[in-house]
Structure formats: C-alpha cells, structure tokens
N, CA, C and O atoms as a DFTB+ gen file, in Angstrom:
624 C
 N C O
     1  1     -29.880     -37.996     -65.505
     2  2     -30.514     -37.963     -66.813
     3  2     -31.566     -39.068     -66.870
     4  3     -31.323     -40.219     -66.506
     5  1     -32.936     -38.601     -67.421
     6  2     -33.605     -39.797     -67.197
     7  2     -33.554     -40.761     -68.595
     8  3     -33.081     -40.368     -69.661
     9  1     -34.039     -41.877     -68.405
    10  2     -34.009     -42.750     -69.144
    11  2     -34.123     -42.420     -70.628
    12  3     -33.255     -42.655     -71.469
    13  1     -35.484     -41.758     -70.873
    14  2     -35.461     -41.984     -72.425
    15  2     -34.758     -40.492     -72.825
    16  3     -34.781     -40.209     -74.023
    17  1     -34.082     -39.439     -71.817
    18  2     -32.986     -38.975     -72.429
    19  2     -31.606     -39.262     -73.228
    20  3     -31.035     -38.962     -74.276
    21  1     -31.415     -40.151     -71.884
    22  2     -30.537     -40.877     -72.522
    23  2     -30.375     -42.147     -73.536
    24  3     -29.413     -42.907     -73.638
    25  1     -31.227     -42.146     -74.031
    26  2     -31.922     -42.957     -74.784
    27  2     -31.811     -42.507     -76.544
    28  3     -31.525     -43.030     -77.621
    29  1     -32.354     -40.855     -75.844
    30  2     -32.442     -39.846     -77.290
    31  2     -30.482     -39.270     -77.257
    32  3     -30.296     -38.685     -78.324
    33  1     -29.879     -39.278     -76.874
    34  2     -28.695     -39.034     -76.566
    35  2     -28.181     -40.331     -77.280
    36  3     -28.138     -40.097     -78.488
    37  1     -27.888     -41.249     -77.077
    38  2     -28.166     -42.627     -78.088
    39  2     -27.692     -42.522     -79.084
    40  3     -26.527     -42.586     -79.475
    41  1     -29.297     -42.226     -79.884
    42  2     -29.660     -42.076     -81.155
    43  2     -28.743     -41.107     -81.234
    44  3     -27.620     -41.531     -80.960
    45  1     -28.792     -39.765     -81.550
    46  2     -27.729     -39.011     -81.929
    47  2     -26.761     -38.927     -82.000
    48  3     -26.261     -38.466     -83.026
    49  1     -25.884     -39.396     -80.774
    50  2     -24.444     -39.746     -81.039
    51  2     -24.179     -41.069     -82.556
    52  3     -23.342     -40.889     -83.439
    53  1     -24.984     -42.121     -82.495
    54  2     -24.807     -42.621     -83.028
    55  2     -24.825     -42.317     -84.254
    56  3     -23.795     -42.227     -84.923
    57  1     -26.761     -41.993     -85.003
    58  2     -26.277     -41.091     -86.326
    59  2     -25.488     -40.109     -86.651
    60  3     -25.134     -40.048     -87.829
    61  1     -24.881     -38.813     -85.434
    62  2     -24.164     -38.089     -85.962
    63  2     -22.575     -39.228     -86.375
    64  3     -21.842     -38.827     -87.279
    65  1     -22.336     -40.105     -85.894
    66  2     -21.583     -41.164     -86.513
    67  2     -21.414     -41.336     -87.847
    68  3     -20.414     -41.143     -88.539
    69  1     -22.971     -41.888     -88.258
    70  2     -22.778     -42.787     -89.477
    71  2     -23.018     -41.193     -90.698
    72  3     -22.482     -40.958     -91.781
    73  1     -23.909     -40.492     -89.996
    74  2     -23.666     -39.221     -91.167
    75  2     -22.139     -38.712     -91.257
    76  3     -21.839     -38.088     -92.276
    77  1     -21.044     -38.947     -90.174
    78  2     -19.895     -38.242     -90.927
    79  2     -19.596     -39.165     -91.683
    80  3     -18.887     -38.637     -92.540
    81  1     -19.705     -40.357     -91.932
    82  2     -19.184     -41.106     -92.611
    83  2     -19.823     -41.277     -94.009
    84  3     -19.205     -41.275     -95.074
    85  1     -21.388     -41.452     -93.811
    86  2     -22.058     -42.066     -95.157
    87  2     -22.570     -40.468     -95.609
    88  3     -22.789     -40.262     -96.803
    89  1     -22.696     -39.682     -94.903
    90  2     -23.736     -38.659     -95.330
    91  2     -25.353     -38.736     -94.546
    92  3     -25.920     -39.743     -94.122
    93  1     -25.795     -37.427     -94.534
    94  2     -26.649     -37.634     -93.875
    95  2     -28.472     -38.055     -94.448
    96  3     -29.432     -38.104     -93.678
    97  1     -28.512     -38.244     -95.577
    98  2     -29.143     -38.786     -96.519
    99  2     -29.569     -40.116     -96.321
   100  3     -30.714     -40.568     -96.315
   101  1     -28.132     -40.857     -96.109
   102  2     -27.798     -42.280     -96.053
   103  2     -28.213     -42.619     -94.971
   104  3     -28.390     -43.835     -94.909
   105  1     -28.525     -41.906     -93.792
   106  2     -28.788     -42.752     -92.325
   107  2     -30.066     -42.949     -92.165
   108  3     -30.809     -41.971     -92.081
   109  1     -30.465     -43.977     -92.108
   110  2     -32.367     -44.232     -91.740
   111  2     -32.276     -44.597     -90.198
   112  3     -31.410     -45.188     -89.552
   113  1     -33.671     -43.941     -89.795
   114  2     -33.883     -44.623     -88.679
   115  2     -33.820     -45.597     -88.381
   116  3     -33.583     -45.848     -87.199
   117  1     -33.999     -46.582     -89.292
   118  2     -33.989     -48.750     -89.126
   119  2     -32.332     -48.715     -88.627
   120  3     -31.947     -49.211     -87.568
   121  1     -31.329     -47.931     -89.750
   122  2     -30.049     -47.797     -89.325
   123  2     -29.305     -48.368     -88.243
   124  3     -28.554     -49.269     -87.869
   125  1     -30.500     -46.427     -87.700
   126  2     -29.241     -46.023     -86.073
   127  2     -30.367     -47.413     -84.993
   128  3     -29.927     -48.011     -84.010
   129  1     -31.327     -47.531     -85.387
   130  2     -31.978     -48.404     -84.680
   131  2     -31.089     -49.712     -84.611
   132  3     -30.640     -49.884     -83.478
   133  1     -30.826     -50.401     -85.265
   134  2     -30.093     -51.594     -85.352
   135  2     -29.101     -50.956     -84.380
   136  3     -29.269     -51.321     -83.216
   137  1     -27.938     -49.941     -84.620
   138  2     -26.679     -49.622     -84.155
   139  2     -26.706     -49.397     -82.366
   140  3     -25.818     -49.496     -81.520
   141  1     -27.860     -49.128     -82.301
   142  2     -27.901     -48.770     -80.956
   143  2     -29.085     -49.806     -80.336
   144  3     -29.851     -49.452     -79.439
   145  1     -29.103     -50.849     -80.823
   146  2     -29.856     -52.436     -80.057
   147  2     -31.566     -51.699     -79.551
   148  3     -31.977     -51.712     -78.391
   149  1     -32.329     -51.109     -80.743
   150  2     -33.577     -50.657     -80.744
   151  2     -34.463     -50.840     -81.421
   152  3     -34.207     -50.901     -82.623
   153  1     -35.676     -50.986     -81.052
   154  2     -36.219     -51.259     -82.506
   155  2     -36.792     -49.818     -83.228
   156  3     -36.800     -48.702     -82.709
   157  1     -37.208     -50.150     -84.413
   158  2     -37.521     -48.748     -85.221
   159  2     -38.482     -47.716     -84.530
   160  3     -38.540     -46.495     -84.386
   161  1     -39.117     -48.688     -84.220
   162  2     -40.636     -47.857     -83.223
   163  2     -39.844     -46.957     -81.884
   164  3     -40.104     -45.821     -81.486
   165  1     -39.183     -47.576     -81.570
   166  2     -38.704     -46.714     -80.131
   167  2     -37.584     -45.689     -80.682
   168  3     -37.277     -44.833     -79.853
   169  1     -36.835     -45.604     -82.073
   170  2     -36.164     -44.547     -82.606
   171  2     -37.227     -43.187     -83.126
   172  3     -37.052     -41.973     -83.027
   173  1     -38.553     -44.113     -83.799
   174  2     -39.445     -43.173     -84.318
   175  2     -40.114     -42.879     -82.908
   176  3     -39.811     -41.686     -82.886
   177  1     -40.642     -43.028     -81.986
   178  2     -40.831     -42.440     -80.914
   179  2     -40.224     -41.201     -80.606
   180  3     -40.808     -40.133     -80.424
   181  1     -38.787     -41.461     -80.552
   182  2     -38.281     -40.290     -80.377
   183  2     -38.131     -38.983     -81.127
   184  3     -38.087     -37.816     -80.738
   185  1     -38.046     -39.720     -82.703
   186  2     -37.753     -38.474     -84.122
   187  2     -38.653     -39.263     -84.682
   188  3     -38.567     -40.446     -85.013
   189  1     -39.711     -38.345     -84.777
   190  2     -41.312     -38.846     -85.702
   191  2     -40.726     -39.031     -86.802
   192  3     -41.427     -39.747     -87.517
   193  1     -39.513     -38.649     -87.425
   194  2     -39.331     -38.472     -89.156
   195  2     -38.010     -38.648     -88.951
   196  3     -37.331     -38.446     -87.944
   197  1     -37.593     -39.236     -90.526
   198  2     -35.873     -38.911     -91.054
   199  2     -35.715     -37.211     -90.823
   200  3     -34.982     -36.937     -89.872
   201  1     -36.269     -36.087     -91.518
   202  2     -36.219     -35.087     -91.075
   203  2     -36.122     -34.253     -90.205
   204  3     -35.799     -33.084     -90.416
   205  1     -36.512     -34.959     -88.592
   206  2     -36.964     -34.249     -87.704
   207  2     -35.752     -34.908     -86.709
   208  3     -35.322     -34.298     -85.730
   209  1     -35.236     -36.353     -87.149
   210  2     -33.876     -36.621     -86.716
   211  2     -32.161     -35.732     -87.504
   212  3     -31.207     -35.278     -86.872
   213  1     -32.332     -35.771     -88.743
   214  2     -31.514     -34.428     -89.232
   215  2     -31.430     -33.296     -88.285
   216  3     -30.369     -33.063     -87.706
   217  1     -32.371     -32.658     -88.116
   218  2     -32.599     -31.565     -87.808
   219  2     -32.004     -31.491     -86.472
   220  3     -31.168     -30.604     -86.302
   221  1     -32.357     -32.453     -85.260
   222  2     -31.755     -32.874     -84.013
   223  2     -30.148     -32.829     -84.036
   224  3     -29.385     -32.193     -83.310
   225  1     -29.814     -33.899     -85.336
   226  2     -28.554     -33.977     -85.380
   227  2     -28.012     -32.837     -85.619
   228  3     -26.865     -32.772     -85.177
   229  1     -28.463     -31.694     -86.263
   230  2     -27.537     -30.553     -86.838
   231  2     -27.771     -29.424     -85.675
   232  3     -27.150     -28.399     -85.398
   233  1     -28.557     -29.847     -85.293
   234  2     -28.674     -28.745     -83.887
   235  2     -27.719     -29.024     -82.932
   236  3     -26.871     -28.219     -82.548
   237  1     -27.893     -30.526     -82.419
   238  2     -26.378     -30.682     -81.701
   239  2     -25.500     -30.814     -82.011
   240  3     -24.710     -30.891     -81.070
   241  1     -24.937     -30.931     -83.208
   242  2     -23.564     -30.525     -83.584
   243  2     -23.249     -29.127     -83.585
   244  3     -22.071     -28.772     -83.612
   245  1     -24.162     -28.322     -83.559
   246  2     -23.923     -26.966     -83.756
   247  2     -23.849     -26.438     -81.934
   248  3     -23.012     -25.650     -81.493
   249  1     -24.835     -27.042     -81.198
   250  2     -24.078     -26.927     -79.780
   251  2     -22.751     -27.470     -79.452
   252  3     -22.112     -26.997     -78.512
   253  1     -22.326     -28.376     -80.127
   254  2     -21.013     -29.261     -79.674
   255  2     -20.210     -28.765     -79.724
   256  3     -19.497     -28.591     -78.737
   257  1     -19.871     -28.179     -81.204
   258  2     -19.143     -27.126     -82.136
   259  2     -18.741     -26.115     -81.231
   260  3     -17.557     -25.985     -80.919
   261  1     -19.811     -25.253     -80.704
   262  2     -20.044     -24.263     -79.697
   263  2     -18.995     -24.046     -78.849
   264  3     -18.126     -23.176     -78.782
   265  1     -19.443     -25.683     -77.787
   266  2     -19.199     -25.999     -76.922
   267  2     -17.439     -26.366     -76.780
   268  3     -16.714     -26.064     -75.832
   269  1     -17.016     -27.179     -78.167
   270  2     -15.341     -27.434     -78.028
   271  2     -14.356     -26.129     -78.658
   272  3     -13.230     -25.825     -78.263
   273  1     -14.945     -25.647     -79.468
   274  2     -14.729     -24.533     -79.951
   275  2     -14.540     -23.420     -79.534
   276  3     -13.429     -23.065     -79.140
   277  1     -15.631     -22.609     -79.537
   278  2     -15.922     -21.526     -79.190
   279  2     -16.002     -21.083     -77.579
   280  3     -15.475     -20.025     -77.236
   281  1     -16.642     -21.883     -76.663
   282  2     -16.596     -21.441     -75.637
   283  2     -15.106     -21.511     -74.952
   284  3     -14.742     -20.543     -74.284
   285  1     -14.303     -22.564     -75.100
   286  2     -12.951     -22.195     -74.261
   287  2     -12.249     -21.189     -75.105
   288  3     -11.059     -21.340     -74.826
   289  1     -12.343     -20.380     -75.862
   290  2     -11.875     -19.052     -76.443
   291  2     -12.223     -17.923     -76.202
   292  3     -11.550     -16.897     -76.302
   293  1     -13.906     -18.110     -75.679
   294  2     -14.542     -16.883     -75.420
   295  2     -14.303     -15.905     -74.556
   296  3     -14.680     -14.741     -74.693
   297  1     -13.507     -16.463     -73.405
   298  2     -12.716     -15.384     -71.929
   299  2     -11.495     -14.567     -72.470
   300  3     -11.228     -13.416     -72.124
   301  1     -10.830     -15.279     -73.319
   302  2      -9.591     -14.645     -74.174
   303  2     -10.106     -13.004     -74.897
   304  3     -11.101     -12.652     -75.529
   305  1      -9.023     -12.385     -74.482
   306  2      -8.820     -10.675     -74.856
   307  2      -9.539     -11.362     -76.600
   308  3      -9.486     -12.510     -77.041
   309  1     -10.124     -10.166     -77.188
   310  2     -10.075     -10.404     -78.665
   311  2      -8.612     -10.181     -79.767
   312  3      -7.610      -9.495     -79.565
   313  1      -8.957     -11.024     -80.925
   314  2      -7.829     -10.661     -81.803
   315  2      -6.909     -11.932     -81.069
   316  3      -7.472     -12.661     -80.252
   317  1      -5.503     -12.134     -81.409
   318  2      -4.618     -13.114     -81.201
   319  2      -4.914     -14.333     -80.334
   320  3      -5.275     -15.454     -80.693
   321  1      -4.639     -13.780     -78.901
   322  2      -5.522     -15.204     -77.711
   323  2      -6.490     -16.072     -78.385
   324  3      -6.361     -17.277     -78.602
   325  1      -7.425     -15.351     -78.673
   326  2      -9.249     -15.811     -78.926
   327  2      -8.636     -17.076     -80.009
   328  3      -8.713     -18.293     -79.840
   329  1      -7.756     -16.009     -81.634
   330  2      -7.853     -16.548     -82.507
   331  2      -6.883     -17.711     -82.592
   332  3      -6.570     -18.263     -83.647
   333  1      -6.351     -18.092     -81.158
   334  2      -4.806     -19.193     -81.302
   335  2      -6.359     -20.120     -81.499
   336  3      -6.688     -20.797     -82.473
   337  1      -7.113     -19.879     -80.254
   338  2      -7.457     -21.550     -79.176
   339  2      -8.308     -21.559     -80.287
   340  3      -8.100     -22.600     -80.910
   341  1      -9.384     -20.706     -80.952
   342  2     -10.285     -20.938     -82.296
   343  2      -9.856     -21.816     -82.950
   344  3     -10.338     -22.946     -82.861
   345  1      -8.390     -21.401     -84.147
   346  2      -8.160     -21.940     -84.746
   347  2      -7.175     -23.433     -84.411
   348  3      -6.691     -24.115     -85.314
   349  1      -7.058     -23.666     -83.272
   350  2      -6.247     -24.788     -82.834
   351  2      -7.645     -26.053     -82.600
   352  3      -7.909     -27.021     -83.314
   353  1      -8.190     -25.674     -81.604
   354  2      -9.747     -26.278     -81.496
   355  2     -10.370     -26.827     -82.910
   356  3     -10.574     -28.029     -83.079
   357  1     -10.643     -25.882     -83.870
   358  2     -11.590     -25.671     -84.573
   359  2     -10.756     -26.651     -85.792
   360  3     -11.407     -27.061     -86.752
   361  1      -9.038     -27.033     -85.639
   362  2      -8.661     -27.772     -86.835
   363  2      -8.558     -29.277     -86.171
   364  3      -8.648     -30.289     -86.865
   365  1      -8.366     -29.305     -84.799
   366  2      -8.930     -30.649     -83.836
   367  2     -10.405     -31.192     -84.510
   368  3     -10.796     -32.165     -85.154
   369  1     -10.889     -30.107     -84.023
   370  2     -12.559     -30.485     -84.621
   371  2     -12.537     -31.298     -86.308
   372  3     -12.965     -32.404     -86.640
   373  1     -12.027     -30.494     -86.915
   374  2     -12.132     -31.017     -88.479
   375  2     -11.545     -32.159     -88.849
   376  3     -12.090     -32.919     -89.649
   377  1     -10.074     -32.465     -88.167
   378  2      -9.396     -33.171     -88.295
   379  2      -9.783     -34.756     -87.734
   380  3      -9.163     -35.806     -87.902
   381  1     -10.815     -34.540     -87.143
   382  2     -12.017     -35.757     -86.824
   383  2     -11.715     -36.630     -85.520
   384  3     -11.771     -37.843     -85.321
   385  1     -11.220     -35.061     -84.346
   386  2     -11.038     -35.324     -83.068
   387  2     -12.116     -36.483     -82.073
   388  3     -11.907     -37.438     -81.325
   389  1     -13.514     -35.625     -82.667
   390  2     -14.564     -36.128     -82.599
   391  2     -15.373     -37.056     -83.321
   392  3     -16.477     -37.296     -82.833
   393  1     -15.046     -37.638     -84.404
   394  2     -15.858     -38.053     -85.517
   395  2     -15.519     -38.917     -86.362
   396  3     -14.690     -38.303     -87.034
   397  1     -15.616     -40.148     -86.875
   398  2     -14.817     -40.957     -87.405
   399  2     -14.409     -41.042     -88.614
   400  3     -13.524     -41.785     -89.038
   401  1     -15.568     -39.660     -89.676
   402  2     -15.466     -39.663     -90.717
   403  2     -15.177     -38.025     -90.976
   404  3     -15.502     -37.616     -92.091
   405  1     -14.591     -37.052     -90.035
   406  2     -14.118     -35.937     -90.248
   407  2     -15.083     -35.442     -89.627
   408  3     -15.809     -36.088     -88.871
   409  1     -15.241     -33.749     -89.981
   410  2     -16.090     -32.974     -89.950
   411  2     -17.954     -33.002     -90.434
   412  3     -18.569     -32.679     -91.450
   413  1     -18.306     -33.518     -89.209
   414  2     -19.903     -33.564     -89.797
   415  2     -20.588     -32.869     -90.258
   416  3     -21.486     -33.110     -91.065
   417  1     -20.167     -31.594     -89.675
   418  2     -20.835     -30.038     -90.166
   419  2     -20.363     -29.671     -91.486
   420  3     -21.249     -29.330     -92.268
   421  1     -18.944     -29.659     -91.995
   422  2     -18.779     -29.423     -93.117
   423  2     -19.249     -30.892     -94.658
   424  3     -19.130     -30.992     -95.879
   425  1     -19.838     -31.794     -93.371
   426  2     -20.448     -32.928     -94.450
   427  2     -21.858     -32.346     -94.783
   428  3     -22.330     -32.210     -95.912
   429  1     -22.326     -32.092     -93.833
   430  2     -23.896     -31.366     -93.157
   431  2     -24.014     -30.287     -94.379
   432  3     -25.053     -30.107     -95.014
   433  1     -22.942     -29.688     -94.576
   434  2     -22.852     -28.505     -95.441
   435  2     -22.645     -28.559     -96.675
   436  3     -23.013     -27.620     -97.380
   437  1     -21.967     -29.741     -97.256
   438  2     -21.764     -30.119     -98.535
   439  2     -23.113     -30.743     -99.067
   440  3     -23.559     -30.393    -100.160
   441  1     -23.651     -31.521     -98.404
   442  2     -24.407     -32.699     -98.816
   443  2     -26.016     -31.691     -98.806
   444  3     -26.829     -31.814     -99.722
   445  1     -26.212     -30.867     -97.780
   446  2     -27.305     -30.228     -97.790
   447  2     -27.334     -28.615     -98.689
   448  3     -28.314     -27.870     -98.643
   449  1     -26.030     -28.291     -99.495
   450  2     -25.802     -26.951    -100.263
   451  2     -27.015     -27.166    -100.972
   452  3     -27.956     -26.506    -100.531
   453  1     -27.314     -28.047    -102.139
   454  2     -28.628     -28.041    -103.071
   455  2     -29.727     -28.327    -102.710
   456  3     -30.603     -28.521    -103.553
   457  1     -29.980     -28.431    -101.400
   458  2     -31.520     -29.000    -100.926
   459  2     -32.037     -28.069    -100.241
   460  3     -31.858     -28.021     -99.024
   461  1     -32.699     -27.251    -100.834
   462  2     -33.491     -25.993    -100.167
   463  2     -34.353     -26.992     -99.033
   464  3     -34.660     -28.178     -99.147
   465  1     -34.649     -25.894     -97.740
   466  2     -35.640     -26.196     -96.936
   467  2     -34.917     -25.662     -95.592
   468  3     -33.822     -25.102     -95.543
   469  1     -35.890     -26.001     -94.377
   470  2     -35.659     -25.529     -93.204
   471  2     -34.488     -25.758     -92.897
   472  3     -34.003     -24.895     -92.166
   473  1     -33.670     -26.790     -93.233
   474  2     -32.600     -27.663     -92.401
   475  2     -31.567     -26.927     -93.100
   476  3     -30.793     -26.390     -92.308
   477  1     -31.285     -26.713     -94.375
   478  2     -30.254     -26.317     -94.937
   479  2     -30.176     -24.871     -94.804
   480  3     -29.115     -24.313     -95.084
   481  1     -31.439     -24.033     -94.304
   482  2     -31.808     -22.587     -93.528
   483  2     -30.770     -22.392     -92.499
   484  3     -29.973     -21.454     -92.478
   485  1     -30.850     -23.405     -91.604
   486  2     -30.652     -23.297     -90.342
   487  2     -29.029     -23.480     -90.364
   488  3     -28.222     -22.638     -89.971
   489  1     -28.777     -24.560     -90.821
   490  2     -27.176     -24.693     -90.918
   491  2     -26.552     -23.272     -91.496
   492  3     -25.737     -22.664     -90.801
   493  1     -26.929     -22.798     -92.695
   494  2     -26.273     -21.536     -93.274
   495  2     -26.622     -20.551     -92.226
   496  3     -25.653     -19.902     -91.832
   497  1     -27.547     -20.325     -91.776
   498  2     -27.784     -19.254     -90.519
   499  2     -26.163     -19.563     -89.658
   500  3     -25.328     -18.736     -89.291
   501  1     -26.156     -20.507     -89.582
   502  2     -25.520     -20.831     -88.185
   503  2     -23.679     -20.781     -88.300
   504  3     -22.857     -20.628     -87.397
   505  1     -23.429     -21.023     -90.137
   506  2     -22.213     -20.995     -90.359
   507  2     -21.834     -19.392     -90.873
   508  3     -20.735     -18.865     -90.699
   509  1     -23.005     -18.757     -91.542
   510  2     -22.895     -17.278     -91.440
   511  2     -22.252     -16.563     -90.581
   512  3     -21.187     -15.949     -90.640
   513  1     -23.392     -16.789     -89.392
   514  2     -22.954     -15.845     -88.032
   515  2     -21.249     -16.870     -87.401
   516  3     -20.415     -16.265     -86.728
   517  1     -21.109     -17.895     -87.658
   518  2     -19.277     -18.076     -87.160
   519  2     -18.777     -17.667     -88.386
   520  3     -17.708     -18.273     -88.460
   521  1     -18.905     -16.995     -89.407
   522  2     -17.620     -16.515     -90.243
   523  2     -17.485     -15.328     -89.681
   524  3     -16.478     -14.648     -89.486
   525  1     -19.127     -15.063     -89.327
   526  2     -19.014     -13.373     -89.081
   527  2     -17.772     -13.403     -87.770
   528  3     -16.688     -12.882     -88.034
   529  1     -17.932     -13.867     -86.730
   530  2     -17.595     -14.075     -85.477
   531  2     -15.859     -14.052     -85.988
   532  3     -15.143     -13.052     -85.928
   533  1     -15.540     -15.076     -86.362
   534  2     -14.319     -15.180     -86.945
   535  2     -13.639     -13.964     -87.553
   536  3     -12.552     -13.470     -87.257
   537  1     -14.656     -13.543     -88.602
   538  2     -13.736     -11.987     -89.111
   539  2     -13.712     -10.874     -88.538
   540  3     -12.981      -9.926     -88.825
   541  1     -14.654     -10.943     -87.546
   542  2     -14.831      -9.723     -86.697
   543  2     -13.442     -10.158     -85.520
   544  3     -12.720      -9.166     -85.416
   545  1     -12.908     -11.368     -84.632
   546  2     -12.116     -11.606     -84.489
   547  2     -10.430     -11.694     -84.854
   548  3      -9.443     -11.817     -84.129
   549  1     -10.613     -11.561     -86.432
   550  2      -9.748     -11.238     -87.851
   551  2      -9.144      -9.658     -87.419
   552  3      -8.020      -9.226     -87.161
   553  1     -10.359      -9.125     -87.482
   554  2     -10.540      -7.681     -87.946
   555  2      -9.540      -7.188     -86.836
   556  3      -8.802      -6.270     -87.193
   557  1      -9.383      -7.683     -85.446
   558  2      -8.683      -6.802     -84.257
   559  2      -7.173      -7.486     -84.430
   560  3      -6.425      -7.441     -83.454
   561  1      -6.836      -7.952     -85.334
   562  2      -5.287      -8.219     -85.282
   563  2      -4.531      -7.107     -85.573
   564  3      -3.322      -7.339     -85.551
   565  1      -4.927      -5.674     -85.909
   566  2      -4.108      -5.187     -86.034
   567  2      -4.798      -3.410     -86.059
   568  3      -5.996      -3.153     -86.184
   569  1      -3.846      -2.527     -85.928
   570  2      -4.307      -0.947     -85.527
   571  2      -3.929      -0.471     -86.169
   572  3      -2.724      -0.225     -86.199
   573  1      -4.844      -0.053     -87.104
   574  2      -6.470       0.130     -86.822
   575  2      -7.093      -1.180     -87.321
   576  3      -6.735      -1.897     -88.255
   577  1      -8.224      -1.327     -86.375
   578  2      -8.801      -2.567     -87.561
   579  2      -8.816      -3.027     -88.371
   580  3      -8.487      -2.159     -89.180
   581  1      -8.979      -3.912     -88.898
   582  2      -8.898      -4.699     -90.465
   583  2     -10.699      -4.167     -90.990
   584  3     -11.789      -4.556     -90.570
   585  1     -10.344      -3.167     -92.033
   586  2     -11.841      -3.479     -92.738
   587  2     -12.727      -4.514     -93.353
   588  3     -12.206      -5.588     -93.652
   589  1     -13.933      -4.338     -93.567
   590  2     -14.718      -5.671     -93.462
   591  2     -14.037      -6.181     -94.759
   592  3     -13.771      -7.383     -94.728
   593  1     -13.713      -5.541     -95.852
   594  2     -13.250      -6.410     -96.978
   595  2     -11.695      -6.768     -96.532
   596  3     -11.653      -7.901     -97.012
   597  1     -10.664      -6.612     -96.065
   598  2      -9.616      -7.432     -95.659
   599  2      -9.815      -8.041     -94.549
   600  3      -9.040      -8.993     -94.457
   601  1     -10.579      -7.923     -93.551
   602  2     -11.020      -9.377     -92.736
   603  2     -11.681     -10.457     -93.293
   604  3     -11.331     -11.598     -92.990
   605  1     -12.844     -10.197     -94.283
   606  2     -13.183     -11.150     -95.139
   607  2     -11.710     -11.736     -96.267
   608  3     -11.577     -12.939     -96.490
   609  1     -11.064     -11.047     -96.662
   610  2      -9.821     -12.133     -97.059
   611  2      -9.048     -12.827     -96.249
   612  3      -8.200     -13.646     -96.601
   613  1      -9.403     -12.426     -94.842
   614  2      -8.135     -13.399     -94.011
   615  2      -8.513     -14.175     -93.769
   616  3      -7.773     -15.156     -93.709
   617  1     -10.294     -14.361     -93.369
   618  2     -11.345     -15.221     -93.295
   619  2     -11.003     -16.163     -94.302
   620  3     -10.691     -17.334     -94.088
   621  1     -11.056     -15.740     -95.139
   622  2     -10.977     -16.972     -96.946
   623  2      -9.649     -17.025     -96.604
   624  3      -8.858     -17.661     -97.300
C-alpha cells in the first residue's frame, strides 16, 4: 500500500471513530487531523471538504458492512444458513464489534434522515437494497414463499 494510501486509510478509520461516537456533523477535519498526528492541510489534501470526507466515510462503511456481513453468508443455500450468519454478523456489527460508539451506519442514518442531499441519497439507496436483500432472504423460509407483504413483516 503506498504511502498516502495509507495515509487516507488513517483518516477514515479514525473519523469513522469519532462519528460513531459524536455524530457525523461533529467531526472536522482539524479533528481527525489532530487524532491522527496531521496537520489540516495534509487531511484537506486528501478530502477537499467536510462533505467529501462524509461521503468517503459512508462509502466505506458500506463496503465494510458488505464485507463482515454479507459476504461470509453469501455461499450459504438461501433462506435459514444465509439468514443464521446475516443475522449473527449483522447484531456483532451493531453491537459495536467494530466501533466504539455502536453502529455508525445506523448513526449515519439517524443523524443524516432530515438533511436532504447526495449523501443522505446514497446511504438510503444502500439501506433500501439490504432490506430488500434481507426480505427476499425472509421470503424462502418457508413453502411456498413468503409474499412480499409477510416478508416485509418479518423484515420489521
């Protein structure tokens, strides 16, 4: 990995830090700069904007997510298998396996519900398509399928 990858790798781990904790509002670049022994200029180097570091952050949490989540479930038959390691993973995840202040994504999601714009686009895109994933996973517990309105209640 070269240098100022890991550099930008850094920064992110670190704010996705202080956003589970403070919110993601609350984290300035001067912040994660201090936290990670940088100065502001070499954080803004990397994320021209508070915005454009959000945006980083919610993208890789949404690979991470992916990644602890979803992918060691994905080889599993659908219906039961899939839905143990999902929901075993996925309450690790929340339960703030990763994170010191819980679930970042569901902070990501609270804190950004009233703020229209790209960022709060992208997150709902992204938690959409895993409910879908989830109820469509729902849906094969049982023969005949679960229709979309009682997979959406098992979902809720």
């Amino acid at each position: 990995m070269r240098k100022g990858d890991a550099t930008r790798a850094r920064i992110i781990e670190e704010a996705l830090h202080q956003a589970s904790v403070r919110g993601y509002s609350a984290v300035s670049l001067n912040d994660v700069a201090d936290a990670v022994d940088l100065s502001k200029s070499a954080v803004f180097k990397h994320f021209q904007s508070k915005e454009a570091l959000q945006f980083a952050l919610i993208e890789h949490l949404i690979d991470r997510f992916r990644e602890k989540v979803w992918l060691p479930a994905e080889p599993l038959g659908h219906g039961r298998p899939r839905l143990d390691v999902i929901f075993d993973r996925w309450l690790a995840w929340v339960d703030g396996e990763h994170w010191r202040g819980g679930c970042p994504i569901m902070v990501a999601a609270i804190e950004l519900d009233d703020q229209p714009g790209p960022l709060r686009e992208y997150l709902k895109e992204k938690l959409t398509g895993w409910a879908r994933l989830v109820r469509r996973e729902l849906s094969c517990l049982s023969d005949p399928p679960l229709d979309e309105e009682a997979s959406e209640q098992a979902y809720f």
